[in-house]
C-alpha positions in Angstrom: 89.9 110.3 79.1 92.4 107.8 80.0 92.7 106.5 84.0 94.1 108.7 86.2 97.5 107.3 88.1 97.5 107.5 91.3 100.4 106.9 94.2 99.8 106.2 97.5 101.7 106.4 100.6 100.3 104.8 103.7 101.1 105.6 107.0 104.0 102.8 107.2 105.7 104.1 104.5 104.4 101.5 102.1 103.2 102.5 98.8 100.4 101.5 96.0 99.7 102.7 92.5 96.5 103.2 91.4 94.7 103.5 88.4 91.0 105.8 88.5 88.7 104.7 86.1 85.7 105.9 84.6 83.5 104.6 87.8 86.0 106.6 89.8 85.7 109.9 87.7 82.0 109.6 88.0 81.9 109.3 91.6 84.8 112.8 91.8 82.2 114.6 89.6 79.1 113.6 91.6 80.3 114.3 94.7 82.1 117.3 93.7 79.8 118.6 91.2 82.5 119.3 89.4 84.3 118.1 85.7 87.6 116.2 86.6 88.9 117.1 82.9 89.4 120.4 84.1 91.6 119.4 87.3 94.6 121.7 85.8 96.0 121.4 89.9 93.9 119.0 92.0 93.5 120.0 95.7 94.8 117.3 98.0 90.7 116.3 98.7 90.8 115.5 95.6 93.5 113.3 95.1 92.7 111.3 98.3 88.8 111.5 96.8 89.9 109.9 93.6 92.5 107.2 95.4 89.8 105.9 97.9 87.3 105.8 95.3 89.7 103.0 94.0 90.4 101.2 96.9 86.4 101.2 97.6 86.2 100.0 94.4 88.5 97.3 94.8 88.1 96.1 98.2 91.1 97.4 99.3 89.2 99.3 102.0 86.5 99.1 104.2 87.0 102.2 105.7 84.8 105.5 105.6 86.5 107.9 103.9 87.8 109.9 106.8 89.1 106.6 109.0 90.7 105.7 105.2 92.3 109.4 104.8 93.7 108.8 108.4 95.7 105.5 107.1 97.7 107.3 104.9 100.2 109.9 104.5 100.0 111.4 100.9 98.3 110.6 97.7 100.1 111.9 94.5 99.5 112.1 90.9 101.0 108.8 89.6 103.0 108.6 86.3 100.8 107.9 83.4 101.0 104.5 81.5 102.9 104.6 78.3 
């Protein structure tokens, strides 16, 4: 499975791509017991699950999830990488 794209908008407006990789997929299916291949239409948990998996990840965040999900406004699928 290739990364998963991921855009997000903070709550200034600003915005970040993302990219969730395997780590990241691992940590959706373990929290949500759940296969993220078969994601046809992600709830919005989901999306901001995937995203702040990343920014954990990364250091992007120190937050807890909830304080993190507070910070921002939206997370969208991104476009995939051709």
């Amino acid at each position: 499975m290739d990364p998963i794209q991921l855009e997000i908008v903070y709550a200034d407006g600003t915005t970040k791509t993302v990219s969730a990789l395997a780590v990241d997929l691992m940590r959706f299916e373990a929290h949500f017991d759940m296969s993220v291949a078969g994601l046809a239409t992600p709830k919005l948990t989901h999306l901001f699950f995937l995203a702040y998996s990343v920014e954990k990840r990364t250091k992007a965040t120190e937050l807890d999830f909830e304080a993190w999900v507070e910070s921002i406004q939206i997370v969208r699928e991104g476009d995939a990488k051709k």
